[in-house]
C-alpha positions as CSV (number, residue, x, y, z in Angstrom):
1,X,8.9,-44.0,12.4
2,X,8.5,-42.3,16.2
3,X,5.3,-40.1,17.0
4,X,7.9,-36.7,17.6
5,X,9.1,-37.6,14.1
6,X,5.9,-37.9,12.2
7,X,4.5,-34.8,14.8
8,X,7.3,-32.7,13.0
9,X,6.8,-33.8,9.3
10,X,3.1,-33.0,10.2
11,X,4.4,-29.7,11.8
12,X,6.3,-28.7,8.8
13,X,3.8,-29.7,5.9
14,X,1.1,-27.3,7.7
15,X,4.2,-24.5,8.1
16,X,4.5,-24.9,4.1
17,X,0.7,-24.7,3.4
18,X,0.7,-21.2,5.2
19,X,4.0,-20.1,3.7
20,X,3.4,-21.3,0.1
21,X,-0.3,-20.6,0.0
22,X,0.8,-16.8,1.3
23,X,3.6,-16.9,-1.9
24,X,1.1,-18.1,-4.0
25,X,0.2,-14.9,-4.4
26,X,1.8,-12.2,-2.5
27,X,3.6,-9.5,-4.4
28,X,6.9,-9.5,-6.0
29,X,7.7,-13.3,-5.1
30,X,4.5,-14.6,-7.1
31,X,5.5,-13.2,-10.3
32,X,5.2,-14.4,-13.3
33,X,8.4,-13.9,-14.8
34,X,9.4,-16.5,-11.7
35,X,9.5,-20.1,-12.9
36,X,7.4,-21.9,-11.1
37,X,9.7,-24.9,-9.9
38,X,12.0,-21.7,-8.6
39,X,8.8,-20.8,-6.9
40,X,8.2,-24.2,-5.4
41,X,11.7,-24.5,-4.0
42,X,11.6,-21.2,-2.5
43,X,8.5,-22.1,-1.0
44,X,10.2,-25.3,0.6
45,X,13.7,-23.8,1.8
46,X,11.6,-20.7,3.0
47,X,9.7,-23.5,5.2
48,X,12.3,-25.5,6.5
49,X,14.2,-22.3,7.5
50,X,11.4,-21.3,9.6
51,X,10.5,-24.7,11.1
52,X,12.2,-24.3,14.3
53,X,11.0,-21.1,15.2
54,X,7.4,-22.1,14.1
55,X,7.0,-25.7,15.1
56,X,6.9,-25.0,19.3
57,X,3.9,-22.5,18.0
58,X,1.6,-25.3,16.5
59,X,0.3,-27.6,19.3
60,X,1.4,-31.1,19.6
61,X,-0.2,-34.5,19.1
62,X,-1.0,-33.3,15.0
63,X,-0.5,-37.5,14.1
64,X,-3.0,-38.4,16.6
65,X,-6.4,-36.9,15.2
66,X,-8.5,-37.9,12.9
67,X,-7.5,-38.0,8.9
68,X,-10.6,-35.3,8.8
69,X,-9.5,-32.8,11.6
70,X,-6.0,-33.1,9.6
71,X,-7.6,-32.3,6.2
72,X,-9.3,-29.6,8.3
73,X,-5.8,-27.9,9.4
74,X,-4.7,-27.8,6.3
75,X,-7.7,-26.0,4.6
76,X,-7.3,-23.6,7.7
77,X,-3.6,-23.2,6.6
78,X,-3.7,-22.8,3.0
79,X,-6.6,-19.8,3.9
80,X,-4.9,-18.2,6.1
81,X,-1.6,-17.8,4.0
82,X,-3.9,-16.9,1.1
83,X,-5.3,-14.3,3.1
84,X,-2.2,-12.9,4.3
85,X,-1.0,-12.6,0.6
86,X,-4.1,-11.5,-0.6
87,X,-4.0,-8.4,1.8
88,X,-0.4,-8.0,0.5
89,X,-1.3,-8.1,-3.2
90,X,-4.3,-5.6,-2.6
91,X,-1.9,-2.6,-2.2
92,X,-0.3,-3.9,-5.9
93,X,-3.9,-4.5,-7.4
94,X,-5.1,-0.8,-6.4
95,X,-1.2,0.6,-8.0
96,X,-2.0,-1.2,-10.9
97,X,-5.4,0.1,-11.8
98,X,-4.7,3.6,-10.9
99,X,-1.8,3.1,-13.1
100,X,-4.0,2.6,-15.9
101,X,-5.9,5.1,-15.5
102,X,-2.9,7.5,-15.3
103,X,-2.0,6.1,-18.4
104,X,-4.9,7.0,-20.0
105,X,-5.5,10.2,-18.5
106,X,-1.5,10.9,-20.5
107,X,-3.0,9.6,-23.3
108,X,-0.7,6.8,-23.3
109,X,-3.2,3.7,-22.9
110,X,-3.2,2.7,-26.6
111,X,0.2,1.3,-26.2
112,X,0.6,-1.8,-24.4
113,X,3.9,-3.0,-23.1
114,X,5.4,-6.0,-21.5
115,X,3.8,-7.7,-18.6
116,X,5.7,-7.2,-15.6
117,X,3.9,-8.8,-12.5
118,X,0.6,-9.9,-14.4
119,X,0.0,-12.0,-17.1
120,X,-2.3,-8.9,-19.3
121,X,-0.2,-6.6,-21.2
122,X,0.1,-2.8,-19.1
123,X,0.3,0.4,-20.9
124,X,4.4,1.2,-21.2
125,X,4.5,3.4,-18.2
126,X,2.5,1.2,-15.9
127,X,4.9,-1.4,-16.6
128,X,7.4,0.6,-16.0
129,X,5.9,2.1,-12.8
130,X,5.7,-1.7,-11.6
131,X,8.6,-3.2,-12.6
132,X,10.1,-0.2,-10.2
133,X,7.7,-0.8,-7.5
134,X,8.8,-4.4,-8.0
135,X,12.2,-4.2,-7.7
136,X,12.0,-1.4,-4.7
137,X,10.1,-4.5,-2.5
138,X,13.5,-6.5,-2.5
139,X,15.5,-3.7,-2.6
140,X,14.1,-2.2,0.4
141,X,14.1,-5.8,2.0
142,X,10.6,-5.9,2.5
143,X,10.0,-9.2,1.5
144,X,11.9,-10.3,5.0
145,X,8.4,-8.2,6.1
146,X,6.5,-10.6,4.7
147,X,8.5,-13.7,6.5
148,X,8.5,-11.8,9.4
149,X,4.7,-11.2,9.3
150,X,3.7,-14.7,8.6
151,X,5.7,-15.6,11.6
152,X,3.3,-13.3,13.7
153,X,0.3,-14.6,12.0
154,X,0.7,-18.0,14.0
155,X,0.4,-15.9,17.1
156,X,-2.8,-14.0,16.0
157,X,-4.2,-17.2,13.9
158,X,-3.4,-20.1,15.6
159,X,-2.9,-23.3,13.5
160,X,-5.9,-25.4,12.7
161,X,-7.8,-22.8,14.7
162,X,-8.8,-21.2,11.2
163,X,-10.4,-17.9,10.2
164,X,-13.2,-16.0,10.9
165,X,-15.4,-14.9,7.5
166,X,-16.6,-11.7,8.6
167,X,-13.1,-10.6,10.7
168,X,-11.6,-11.7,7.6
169,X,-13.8,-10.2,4.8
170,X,-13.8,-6.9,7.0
171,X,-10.0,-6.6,6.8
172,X,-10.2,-7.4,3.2
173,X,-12.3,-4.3,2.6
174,X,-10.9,-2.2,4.9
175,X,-7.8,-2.8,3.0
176,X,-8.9,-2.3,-0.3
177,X,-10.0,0.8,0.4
178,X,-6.8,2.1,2.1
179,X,-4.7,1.0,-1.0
180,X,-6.8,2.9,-3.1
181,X,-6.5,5.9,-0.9
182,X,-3.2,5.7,-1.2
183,X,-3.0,4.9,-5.2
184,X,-5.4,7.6,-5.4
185,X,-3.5,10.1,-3.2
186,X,0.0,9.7,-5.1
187,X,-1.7,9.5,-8.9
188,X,-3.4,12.7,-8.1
189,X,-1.1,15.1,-10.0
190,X,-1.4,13.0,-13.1
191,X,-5.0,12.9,-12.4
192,X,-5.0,16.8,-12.2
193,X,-3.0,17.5,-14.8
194,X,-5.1,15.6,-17.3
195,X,-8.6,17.3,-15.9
196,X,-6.7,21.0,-16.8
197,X,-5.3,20.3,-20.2
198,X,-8.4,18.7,-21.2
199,X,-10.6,21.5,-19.7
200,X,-7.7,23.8,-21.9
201,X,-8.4,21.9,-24.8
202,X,-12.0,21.9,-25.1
203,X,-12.0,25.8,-24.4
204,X,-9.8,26.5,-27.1
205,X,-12.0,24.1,-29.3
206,X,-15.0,26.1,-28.3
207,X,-13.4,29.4,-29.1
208,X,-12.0,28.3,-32.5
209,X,-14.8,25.3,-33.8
210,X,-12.8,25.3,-37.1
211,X,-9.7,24.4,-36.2
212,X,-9.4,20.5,-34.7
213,X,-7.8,21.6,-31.3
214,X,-7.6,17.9,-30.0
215,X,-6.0,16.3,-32.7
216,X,-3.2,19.4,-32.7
217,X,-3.0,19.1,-28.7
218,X,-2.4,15.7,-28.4
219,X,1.5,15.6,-29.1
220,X,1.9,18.3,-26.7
221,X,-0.7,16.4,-23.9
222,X,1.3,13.8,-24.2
223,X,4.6,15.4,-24.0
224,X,3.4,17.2,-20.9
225,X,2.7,14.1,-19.6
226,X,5.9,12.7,-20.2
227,X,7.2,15.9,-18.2
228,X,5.5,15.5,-14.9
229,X,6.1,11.6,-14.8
230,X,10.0,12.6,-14.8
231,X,9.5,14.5,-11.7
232,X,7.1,12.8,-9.8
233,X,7.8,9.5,-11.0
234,X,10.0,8.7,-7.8
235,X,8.2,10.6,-5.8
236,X,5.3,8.1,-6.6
237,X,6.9,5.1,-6.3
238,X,8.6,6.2,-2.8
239,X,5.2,7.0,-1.8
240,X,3.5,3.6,-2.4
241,X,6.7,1.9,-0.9
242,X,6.6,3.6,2.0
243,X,2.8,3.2,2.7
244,X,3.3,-0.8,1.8
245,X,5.9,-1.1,4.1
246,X,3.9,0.7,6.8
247,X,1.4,-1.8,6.5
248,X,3.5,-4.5,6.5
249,X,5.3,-3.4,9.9
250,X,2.1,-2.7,11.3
């Protein structure tokens, strides 16, 4: 076997640490519902697809260091594409709590439903908020953001030149906080809504102790509830989408 040849089998296992560490976890394409050989092979063809764009980016000679500086490459690799999806899945991980908490807030958090993207059971409308979100990241292509982003990363993060823990754990934050901004911004009229029924309700139960108010009010808080997720419920997810997919150009 020639040097170029093993250079590019080199090249192309440290293009698939990035790329499958990064779909290890990145939203939508690391679900659960996937099986994971289906994962795997994506993973692969995904790689090979983007070799020969990629491979002029990572420096030559790889076969001629050391078996350490190699192992060292690919812990930089599989770091860096967990990073990437971890920054990714952040936007998903804020939808998903805020979710809950508008679940509860409509009184709906006693009923779990089918997993959708996690493993834990969600409460029936956050499942059903994230199948939608879900689906919306391949229907609005935006996993060919995430290809095209891990493209640019080799440009920002060279291979084998690794990652810097504070950058890197500054970024993290930073983005946590702007996905929960934004999960915060667009569950605010659930959030609302529950703070003035409930305010309703316990005024009413003050005024008349002798009548159980919030027992009586909870079929009607509930079907309230149901009410403004109709009409704000693609609002909300065309909200997220388009924030996520502002990141993701960005």
């Amino acid at each position: 076997m020639s040097q170029v040849t093993t250079d590019i089998l080199l090249g192309i296992f440290l293009i698939f640490c990035r790329i499958g560490a990064c779909m290890l976890i990145a939203p939508a394409l690391s679900s659960n519902r996937i099986p994971p050989q289906i994962r795997l092979f994506l993973a692969l063809t995904v790689s090979l697809a983007l070799s020969p764009v990629l491979l002029d980016k990572i420096s030559g000679g790889i076969a001629g260091h050391p078996p350490a500086v190699l192992l060292s490459w690919i812990a930089s690799e599989l770091l860096v594409g967990l990073l990437i999806g971890l920054l990714a899945r952040v936007y998903f991980f804020a939808l998903q709590t805020m979710l809950v908490a508008v679940s509860m807030a409509l009184s709906y958090g006693g009923m779990p439903g089918s997993p959708i993207d996690e493993a834990e059971p969600l409460p029936a409308i956050s499942s059903l908020i994230m199948m939608v979100a879900t689906a919306a990241v391949f229907l609005s292509d935006l996993h060919w953001e995430i290809f095209r982003g891990l493209i640019a990363s080799y440009s920002r993060m060279p291979a084998g030149q690794g990652i810097g823990p504070q950058s890197s754990l500054t970024e993290l934050v930073d983005q946590t906080g702007a996905a929960f901004v934004v999960s915060l911004r667009i569950s605010s009229p659930f959030l609302l809504y529950s703070v003035i029924v409930n305010l309703v309700a316990g005024l009413a139960n003050k005024l008349t102790p002798q009548i159980p108010v919030f027992f009586i009010a909870t079929p009607f808080v509930m079907l309230g509830g149901l009410f403004v997720m109709y009409f704000a419920a693609q609002d909300y997810v065309l909200l997220f989408i388009e924030a996520f997919s502002a990141w993701l150009r960005g």
